[in-house]
TORZA-382037 format. One record per atom (N, C-alpha, C): residue in three letters; x, y, z; residue number from 0. Coordinates in Angstrom, 2 decimals. Layout:
// residues N
aa  u  v  w  i
Ala  X  Y  Z  NUM
...
This chain:
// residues 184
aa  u  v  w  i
Unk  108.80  64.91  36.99  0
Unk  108.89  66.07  36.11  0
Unk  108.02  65.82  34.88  0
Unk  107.03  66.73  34.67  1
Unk  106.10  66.79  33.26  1
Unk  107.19  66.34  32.22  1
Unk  106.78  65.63  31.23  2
Unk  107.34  65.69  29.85  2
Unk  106.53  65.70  28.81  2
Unk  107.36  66.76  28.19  3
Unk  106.22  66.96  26.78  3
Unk  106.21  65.64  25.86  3
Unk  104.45  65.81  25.29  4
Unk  103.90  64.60  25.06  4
Unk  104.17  64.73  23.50  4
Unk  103.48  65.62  23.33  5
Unk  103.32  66.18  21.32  5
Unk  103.84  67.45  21.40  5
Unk  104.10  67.96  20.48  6
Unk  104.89  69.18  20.03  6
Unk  103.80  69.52  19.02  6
Unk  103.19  70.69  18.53  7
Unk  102.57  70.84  17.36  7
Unk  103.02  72.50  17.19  7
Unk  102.24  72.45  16.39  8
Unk  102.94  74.23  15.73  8
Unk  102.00  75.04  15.88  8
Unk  102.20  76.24  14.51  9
Unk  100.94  77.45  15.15  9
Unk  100.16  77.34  14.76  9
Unk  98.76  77.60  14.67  10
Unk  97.72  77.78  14.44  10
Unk  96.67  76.92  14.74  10
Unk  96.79  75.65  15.65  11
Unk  96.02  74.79  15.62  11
Unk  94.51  75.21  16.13  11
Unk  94.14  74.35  15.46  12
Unk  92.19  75.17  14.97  12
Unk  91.24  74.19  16.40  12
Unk  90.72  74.37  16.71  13
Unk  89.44  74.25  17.70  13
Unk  89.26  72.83  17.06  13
Unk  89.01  73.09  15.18  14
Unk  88.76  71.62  14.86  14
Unk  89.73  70.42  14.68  14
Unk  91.01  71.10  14.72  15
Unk  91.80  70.08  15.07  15
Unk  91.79  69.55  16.45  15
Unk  91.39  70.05  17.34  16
Unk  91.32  69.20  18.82  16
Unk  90.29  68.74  18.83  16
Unk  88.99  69.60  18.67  17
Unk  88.11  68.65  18.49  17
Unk  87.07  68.99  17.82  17
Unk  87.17  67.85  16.57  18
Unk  86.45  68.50  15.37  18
Unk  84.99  68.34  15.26  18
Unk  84.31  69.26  14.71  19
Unk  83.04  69.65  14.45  19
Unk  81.81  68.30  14.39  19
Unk  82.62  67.70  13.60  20
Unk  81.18  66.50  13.63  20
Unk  81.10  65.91  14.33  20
Unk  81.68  65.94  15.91  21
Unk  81.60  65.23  17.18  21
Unk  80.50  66.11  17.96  21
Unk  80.16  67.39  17.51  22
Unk  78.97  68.27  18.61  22
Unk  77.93  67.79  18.96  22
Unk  77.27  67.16  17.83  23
Unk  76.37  66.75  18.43  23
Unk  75.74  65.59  18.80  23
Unk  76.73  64.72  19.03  24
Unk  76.50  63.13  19.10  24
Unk  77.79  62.64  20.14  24
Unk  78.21  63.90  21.00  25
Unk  78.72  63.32  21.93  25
Unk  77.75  63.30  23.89  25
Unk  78.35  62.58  24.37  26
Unk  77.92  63.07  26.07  26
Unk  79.15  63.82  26.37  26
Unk  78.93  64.90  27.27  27
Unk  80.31  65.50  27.78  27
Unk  80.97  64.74  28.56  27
Unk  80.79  63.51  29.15  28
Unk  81.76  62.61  29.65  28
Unk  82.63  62.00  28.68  28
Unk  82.30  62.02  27.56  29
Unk  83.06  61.41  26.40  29
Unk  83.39  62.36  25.58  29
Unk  83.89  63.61  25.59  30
Unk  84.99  64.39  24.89  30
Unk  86.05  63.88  25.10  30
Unk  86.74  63.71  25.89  31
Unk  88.04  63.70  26.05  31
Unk  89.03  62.49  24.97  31
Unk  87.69  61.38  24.98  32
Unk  88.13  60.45  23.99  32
Unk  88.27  60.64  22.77  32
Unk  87.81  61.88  22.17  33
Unk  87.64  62.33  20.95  33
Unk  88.87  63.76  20.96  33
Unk  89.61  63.97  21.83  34
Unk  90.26  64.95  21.60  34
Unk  92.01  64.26  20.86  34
Unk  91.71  65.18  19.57  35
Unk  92.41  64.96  18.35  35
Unk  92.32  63.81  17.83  35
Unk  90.86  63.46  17.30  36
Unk  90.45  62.31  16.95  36
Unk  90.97  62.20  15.18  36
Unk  91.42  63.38  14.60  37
Unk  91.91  63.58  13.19  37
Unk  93.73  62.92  13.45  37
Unk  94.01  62.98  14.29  38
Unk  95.35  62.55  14.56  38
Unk  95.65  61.44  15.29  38
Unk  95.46  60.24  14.74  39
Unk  95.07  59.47  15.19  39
Unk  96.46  58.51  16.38  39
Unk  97.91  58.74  15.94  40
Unk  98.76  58.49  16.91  40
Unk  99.03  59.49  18.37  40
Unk  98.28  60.92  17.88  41
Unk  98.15  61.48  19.61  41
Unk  96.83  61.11  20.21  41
Unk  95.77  60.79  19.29  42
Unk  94.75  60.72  20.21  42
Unk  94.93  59.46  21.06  42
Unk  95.34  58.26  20.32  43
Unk  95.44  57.16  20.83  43
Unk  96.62  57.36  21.92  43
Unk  97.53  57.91  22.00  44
Unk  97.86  58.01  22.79  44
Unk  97.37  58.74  24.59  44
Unk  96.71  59.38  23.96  45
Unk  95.49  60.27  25.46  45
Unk  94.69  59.22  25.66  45
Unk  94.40  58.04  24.88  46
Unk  93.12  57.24  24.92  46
Unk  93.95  56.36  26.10  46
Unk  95.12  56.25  25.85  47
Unk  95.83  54.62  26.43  47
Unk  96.19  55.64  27.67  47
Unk  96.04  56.83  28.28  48
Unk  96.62  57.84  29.53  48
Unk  98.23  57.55  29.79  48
Unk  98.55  57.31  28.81  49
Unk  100.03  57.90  28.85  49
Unk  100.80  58.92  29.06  49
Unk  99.68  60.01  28.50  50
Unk  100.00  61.09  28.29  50
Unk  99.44  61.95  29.66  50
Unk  98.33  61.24  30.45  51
Unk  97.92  61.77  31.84  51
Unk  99.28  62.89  32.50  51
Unk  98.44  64.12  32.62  52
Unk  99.42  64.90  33.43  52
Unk  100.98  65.53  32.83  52
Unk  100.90  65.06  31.34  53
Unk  101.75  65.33  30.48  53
Unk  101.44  67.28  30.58  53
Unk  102.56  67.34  29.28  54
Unk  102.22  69.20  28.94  54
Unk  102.51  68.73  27.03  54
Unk  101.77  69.41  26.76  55
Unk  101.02  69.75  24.98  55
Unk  102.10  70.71  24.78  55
Unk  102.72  70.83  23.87  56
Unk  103.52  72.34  23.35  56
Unk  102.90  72.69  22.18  56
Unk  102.37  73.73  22.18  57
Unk  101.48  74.53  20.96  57
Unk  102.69  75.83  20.74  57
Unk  101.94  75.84  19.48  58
Unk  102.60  77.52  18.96  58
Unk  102.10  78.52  18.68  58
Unk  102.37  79.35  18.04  59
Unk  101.24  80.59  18.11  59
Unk  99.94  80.47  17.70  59
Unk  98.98  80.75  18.68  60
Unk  97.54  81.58  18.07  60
Unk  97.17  79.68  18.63  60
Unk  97.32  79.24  19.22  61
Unk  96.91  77.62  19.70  61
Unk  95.91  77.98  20.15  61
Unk  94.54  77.11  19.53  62
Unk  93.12  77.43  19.90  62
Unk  92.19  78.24  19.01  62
Unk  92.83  78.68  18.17  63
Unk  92.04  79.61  17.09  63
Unk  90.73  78.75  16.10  63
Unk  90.37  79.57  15.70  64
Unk  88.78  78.80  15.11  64
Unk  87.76  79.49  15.73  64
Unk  87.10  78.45  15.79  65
Unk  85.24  78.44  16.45  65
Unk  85.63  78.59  18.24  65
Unk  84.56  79.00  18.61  66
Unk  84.38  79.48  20.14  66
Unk  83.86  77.97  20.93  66
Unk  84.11  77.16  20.47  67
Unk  84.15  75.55  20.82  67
Unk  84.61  75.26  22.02  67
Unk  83.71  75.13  23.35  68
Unk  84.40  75.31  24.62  68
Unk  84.58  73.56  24.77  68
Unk  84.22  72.98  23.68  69
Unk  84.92  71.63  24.10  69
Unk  86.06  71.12  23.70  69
Unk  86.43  72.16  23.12  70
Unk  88.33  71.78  22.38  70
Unk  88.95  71.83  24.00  70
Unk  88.56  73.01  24.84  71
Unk  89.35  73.11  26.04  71
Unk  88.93  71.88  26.91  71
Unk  87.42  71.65  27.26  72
Unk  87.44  70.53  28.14  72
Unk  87.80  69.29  27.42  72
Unk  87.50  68.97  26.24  73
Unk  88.49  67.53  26.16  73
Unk  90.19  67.38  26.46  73
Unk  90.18  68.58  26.63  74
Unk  91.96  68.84  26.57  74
Unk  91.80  68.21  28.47  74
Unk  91.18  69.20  29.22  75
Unk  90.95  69.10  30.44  75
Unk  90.79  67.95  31.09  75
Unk  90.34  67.31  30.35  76
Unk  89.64  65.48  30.55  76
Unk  90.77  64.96  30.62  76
Unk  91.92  65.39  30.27  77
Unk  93.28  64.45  30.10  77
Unk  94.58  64.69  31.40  77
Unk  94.04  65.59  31.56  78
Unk  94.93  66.30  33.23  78
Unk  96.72  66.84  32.48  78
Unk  96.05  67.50  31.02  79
Unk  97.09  68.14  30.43  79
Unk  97.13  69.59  31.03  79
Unk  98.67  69.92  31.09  80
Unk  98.48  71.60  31.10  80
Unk  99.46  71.67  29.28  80
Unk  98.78  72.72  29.12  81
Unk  99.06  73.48  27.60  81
Unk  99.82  74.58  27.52  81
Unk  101.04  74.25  27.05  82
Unk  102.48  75.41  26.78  82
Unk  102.71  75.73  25.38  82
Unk  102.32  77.01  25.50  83
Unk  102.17  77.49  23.73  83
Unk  102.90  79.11  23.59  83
Unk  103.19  79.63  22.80  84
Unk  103.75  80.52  22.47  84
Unk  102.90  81.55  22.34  84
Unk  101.53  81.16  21.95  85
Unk  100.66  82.37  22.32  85
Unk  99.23  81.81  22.04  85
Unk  98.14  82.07  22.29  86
Unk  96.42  81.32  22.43  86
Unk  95.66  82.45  22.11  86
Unk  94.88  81.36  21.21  87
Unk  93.91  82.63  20.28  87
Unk  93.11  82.81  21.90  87
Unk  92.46  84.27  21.52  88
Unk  91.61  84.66  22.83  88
Unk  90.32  83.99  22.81  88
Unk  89.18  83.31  22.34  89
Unk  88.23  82.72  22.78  89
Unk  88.70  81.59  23.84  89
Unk  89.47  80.48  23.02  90
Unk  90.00  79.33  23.62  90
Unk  91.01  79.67  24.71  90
Unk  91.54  81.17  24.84  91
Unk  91.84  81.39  26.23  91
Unk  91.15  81.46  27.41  91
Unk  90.00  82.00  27.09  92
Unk  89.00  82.48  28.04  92
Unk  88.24  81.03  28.45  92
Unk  88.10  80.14  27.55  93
Unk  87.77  79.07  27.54  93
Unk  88.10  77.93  28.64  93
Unk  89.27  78.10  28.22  94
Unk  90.66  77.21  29.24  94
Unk  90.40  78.18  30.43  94
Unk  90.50  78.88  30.76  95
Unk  90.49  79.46  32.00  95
Unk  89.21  79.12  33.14  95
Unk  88.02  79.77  32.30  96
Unk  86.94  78.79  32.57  96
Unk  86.52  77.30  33.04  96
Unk  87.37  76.72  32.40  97
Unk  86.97  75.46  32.59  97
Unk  88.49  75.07  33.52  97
Unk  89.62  75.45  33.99  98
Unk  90.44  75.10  35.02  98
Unk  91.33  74.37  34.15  98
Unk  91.44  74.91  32.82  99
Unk  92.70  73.93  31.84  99
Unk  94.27  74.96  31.94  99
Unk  95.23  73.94  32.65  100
Unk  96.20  74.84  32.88  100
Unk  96.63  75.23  32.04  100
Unk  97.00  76.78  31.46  101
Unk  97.90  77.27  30.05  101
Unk  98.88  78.26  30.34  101
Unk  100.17  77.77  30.12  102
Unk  101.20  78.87  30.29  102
Unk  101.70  79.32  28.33  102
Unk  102.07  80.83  28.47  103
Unk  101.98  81.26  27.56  103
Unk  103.85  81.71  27.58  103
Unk  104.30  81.33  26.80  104
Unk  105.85  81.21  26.97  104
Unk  106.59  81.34  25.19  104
Unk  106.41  82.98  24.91  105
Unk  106.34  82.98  23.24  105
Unk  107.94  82.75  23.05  105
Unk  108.98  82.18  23.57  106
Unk  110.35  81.96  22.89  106
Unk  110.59  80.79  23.22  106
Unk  109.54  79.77  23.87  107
Unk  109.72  78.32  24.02  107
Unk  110.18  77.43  22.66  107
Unk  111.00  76.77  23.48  108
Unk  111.76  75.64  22.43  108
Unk  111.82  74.47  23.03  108
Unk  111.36  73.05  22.41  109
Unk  110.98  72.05  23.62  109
Unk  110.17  71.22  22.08  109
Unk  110.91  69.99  22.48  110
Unk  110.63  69.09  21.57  110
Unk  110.04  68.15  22.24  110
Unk  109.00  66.60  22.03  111
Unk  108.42  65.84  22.43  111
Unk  109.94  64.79  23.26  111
Unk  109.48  65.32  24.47  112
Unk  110.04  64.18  25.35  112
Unk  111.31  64.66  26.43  112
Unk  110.97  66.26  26.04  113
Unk  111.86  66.93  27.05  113
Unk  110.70  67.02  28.20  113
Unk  111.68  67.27  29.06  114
Unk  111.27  67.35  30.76  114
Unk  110.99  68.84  30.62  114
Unk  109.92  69.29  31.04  115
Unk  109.64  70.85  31.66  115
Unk  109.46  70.82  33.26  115
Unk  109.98  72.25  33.39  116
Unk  109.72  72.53  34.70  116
Unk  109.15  73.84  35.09  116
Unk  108.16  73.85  34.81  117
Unk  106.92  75.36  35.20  117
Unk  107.62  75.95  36.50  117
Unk  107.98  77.01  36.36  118
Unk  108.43  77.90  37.57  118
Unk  107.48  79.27  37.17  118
Unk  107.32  79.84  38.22  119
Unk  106.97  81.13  38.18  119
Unk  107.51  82.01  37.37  119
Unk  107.12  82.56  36.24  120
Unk  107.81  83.30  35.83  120
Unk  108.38  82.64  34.30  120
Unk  108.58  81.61  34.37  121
Unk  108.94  80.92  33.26  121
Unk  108.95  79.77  33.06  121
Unk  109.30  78.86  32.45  122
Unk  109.55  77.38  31.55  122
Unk  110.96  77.51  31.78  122
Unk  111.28  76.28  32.09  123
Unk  112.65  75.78  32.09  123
Unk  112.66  74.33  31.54  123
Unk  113.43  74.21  30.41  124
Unk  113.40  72.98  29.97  124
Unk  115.00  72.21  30.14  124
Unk  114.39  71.06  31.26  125
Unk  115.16  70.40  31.93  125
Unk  116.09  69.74  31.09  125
Unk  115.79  69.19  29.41  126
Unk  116.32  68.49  29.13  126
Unk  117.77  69.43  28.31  126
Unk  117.19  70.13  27.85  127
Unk  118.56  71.50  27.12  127
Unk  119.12  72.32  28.03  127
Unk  118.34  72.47  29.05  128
Unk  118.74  73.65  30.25  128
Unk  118.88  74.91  29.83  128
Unk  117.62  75.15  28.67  129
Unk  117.18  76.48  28.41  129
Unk  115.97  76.98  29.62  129
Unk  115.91  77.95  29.75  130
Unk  114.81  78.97  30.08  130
Unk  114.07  80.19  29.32  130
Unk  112.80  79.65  29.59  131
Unk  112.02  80.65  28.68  131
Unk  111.31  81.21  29.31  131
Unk  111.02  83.05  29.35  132
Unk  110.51  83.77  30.11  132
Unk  108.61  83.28  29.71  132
Unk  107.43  83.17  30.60  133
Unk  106.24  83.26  30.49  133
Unk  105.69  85.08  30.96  133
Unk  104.11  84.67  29.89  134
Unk  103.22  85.82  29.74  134
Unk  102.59  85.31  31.03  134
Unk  101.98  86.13  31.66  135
Unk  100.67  85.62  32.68  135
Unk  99.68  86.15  32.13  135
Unk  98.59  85.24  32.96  136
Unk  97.38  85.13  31.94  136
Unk  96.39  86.14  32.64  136
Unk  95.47  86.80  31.95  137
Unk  94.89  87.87  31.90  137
Unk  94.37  87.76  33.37  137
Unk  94.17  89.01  33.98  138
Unk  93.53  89.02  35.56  138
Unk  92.42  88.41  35.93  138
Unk  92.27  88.28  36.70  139
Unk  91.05  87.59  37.45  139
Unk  90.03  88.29  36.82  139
Unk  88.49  87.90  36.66  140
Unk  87.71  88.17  36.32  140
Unk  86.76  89.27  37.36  140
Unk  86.71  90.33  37.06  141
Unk  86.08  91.57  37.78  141
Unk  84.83  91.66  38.19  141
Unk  84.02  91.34  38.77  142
Unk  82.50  92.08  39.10  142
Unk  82.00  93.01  39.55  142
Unk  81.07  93.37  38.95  143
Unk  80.26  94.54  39.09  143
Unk  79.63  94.59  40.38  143
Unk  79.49  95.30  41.42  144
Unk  78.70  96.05  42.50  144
Unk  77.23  96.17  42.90  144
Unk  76.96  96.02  40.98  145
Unk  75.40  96.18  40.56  145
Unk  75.21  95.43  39.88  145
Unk  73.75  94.80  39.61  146
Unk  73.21  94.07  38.41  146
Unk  73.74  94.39  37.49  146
Unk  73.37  93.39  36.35  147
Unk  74.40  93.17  34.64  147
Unk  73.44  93.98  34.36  147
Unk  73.59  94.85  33.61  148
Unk  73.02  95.36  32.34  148
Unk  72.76  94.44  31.35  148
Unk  71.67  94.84  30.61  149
Unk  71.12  94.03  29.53  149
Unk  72.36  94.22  28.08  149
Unk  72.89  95.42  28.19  150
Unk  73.88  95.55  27.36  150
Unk  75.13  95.79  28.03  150
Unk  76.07  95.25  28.41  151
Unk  77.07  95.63  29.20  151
Unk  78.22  96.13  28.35  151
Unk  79.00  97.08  29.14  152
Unk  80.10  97.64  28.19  152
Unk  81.24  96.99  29.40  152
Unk  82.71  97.54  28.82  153
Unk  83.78  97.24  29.48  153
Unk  83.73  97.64  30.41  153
Unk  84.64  96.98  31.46  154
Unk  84.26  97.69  32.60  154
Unk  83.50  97.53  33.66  154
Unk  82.44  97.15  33.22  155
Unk  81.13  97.26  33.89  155
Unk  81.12  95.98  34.71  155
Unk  82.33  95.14  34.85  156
Unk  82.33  93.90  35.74  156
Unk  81.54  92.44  34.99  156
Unk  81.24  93.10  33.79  157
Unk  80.47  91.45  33.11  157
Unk  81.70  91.45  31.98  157
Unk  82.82  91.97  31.80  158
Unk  83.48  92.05  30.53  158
Unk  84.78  91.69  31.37  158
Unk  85.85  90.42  30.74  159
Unk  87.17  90.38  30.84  159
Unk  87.88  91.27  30.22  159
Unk  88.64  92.12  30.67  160
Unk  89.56  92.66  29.98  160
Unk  91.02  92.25  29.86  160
Unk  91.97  92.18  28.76  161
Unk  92.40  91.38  28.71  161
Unk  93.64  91.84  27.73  161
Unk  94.87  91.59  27.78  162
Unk  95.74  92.22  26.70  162
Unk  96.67  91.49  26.09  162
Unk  96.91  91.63  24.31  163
Unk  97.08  90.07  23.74  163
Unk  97.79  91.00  22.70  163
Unk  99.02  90.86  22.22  164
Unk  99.66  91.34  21.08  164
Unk  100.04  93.10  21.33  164
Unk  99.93  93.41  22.96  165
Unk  100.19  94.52  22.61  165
Unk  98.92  95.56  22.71  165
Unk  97.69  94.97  22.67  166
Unk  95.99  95.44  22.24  166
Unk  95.27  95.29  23.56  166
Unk  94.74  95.78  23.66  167
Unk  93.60  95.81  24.81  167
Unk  92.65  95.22  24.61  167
Unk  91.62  94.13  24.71  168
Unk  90.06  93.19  24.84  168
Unk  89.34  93.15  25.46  168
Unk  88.51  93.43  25.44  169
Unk  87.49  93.13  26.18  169
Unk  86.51  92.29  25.58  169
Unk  85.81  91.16  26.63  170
Unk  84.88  90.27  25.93  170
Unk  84.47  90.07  27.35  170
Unk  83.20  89.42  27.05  171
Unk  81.86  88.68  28.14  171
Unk  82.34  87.86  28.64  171
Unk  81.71  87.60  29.93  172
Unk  82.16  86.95  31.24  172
Unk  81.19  85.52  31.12  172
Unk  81.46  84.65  31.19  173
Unk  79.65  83.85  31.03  173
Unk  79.41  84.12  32.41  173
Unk  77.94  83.40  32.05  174
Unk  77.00  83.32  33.74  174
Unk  77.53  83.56  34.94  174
Unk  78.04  82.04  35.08  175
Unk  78.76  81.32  36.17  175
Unk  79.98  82.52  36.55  175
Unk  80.93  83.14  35.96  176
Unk  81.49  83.82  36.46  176
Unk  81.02  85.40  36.81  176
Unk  79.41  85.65  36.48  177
Unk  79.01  86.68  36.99  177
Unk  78.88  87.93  35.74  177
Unk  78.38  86.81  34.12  178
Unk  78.47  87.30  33.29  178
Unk  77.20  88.51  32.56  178
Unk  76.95  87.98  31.58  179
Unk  76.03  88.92  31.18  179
Unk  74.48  88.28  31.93  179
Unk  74.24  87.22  32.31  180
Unk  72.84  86.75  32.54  180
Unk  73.36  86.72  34.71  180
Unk  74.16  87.07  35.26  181
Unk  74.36  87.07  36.26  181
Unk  74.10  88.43  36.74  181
Unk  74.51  88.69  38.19  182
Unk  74.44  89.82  38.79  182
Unk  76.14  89.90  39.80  182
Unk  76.35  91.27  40.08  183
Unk  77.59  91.44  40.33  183
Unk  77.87  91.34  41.41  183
């Protein structure tokens, strides 16, 4: 059974996982060693893989900041899945992208070292024998029929659409998933 590794709260920033003056003097094989390099008793702990295959508990808006797609793959590098109460939308789209598991579970309660148990549908935390209902994460990514447009609107199969607080989103697909520089 997963057990949560760290507990952190809301708002954690892109540069708290992984901060800015690592961009350009890393190899992407070596993010992962640098993820939460400002915190130095969790990082060391991901460093020593203790935490391998663990689950992260975040709180609201987890991932917010800069559009930093290496906050998600250093996370990824660690064979964490990420249970948060709610994820800013870049670093959602991010995580998704890159295959970083994130369940979105906004009445989770779960302290470092309880047992979770991911069920469909919800979080169950083994150690209180609460259950917490989960969000699912925005639909599969859509393609277009036809070539990208040079300007694409919603819709048009290069745009995720996506719904977060209640609001409707739409944002760009990259390449690889058949984005704005792809075809549909």
């Amino acid at each position: 059974m997963p057990k949560v590794i760290a507990k952190l709260g809301d708002d954690i920033s892109t540069d708290v996982i992984y901060p800015g003056r690592h961009m350009a003097t890393v190899l992407p094989t070596e993010t992962p060693l640098l993820a939460f390099s400002d915190m130095p008793e969790l990082n060391a702990l991901l460093k020593s893989g203790a935490g391998q295959g663990g689950i992260l508990v975040g709180g609201k808006n987890f991932g917010c900041g800069s559009s930093r797609e290496q906050a998600a793959s250093c996370l990824r590098g660690h064979d964490l899945t990420i249970v948060a109460r709610g994820f800013a939308r870049i670093f959602l789209q991010n995580a998704i992208n890159l295959g970083l598991p994130l369940v979105t579970a906004p009445d989770l309660e779960a302290s470092e070292g309880d047992e979770l148990a991911l069920e469909e549908g919800a979080v169950v935390n083994q150690t209180t024998g609460q259950r917490f209902a989960t969000v699912p994460l925005p639909p599969p990514a859509r393609r277009s029929s036809t070539p990208a447009a040079s300007s694409p609107t919603p819709g048009s199969g290069c745009w995720q659409e996506a719904e977060e607080d209640g609001d409707r989103h739409a944002f760009p697909l990259p390449p690889a998933a058949g984005g704005l520089a792809g075809t549909g």
